[in-house]
VOPAGU-2260 file (C-alpha; in pm, 1 decimal, decimal comma):
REM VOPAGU-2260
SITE   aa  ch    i         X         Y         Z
SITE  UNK   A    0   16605,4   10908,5   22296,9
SITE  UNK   A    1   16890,2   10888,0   22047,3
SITE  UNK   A    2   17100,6   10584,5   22127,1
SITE  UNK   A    3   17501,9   10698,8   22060,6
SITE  UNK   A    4   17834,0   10489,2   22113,1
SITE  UNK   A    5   18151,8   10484,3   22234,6
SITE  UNK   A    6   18321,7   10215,9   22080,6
SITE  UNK   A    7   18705,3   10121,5   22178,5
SITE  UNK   A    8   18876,3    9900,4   21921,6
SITE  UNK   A    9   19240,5    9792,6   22054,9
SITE  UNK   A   10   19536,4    9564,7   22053,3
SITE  UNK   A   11   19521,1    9349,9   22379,8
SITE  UNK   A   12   19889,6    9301,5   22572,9
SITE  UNK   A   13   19813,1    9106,2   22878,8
SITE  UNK   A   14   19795,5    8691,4   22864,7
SITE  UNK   A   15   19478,3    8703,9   23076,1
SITE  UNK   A   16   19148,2    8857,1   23077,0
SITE  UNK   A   17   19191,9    8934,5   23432,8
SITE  UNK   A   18   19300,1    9279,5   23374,6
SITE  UNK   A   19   19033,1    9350,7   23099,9
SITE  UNK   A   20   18805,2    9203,0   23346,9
SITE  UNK   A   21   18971,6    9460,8   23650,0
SITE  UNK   A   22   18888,5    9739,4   23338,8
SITE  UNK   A   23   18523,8    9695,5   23305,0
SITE  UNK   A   24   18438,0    9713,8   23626,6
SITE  UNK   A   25   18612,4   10033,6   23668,9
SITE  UNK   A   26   18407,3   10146,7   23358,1
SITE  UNK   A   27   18069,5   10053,9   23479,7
SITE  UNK   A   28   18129,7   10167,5   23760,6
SITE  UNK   A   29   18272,4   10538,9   23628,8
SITE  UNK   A   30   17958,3   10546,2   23373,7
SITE  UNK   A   31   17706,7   10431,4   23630,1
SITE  UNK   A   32   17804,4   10725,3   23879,6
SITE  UNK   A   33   17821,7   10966,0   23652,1
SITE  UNK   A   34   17496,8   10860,1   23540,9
SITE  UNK   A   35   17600,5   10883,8   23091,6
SITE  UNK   A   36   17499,2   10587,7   23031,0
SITE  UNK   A   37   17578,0   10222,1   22994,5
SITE  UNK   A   38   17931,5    9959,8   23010,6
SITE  UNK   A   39   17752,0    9695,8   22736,6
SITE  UNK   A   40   18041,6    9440,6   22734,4
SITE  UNK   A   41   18326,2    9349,5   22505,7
SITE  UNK   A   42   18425,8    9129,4   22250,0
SITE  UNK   A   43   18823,4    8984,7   22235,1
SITE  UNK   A   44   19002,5    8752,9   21985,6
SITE  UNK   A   45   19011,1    8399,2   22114,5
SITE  UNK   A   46   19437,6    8469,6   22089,4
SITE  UNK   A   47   19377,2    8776,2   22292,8
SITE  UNK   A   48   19551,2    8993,7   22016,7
SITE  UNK   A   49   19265,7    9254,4   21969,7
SITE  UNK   A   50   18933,5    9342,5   22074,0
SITE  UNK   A   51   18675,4    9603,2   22139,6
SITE  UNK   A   52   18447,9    9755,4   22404,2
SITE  UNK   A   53   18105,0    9887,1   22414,2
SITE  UNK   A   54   17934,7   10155,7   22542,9
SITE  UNK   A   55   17622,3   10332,8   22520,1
SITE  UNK   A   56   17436,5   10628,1   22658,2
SITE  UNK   A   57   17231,7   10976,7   22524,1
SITE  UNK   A   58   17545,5   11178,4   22480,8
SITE  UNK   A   59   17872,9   11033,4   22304,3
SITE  UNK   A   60   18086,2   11284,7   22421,1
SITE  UNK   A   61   17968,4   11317,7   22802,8
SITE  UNK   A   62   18062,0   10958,1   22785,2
SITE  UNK   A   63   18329,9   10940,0   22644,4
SITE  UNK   A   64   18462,9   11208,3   22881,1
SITE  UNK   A   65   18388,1   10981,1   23169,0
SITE  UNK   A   66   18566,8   10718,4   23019,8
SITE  UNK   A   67   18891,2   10874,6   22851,0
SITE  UNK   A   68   19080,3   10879,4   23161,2
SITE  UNK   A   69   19019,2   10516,3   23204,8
SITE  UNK   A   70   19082,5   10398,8   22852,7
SITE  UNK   A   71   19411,4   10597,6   22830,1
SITE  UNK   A   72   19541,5   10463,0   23165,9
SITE  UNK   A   73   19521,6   10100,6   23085,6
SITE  UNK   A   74   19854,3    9993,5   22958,8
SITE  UNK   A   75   19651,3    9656,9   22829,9
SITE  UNK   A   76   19547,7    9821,5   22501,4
SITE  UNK   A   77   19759,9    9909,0   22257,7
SITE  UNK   A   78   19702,4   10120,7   21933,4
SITE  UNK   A   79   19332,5   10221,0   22070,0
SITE  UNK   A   80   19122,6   10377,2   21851,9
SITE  UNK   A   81   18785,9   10518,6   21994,6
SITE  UNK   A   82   18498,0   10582,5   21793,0
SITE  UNK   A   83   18206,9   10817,3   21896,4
SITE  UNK   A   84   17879,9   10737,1   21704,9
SITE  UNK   A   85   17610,7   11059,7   21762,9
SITE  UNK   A   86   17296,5   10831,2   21672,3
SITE  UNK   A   87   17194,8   10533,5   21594,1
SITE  UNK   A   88   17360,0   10243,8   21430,7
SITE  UNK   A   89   17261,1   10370,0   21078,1
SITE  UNK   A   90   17419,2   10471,3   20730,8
SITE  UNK   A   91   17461,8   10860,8   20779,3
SITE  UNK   A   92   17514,7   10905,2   21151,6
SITE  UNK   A   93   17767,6   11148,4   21251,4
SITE  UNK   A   94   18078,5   10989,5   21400,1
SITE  UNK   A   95   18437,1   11086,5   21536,1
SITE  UNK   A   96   18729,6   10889,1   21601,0
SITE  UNK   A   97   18950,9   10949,5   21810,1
SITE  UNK   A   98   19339,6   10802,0   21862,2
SITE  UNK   A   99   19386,2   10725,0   22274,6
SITE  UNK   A  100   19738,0   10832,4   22424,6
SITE  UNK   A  101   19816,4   10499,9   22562,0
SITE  UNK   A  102   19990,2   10163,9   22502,6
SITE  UNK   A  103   20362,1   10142,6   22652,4
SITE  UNK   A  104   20460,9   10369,2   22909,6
SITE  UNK   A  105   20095,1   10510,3   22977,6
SITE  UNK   A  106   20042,9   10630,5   23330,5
């Protein structure tokens, strides 16, 4: 089975990962019952400035459209910038990136 990504690079606003924290579990959960895939965790500057998310499953863009709603509702990242990898983590897999509506004033 082909292993692709969904990876969400961002600019963090909130002084706490309590909302970040409030995120994920809305993401597992959304992936798990949709059944695309896997929430793999999330790495975030020590300053909470900037981070990323991971997740993985057979089909980027089944994911991703699980997710989407999510990512573009949280108004804790700024400036995200999703990237959907169709393969492994190798030199030559197809990706697409993708700009989220989002940051201030996102619904």
């Amino acid at each position: 089975m082909e292993e692709h990504a969904v990876i969400v690079t961002f600019e963090y606003t909130a002084d706490s990962l309590d909302p970040l924290v409030e995120l994920e579990e809305q993401l597992e959960t959304a992936i798990s019952e949709a059944g695309v895939g896997e929430y793999d965790g999330h790495e975030i500057a020590v300053d909470l400035s900037d981070g990323s998310l991971y997740m993985y499953g057979p089909d980027a863009e089944a994911l991703f459209a699980v997710v989407q709603p999510l990512l573009a509702a949280a108004k804790i990242l700024e400036r995200a910038q999703v990237t959907l990898r169709f393969g492994p983590p190798e030199e030559g897999v197809r990706e697409r990136v993708v700009e989220l509506d989002g940051g201030p004033g996102a619904t």
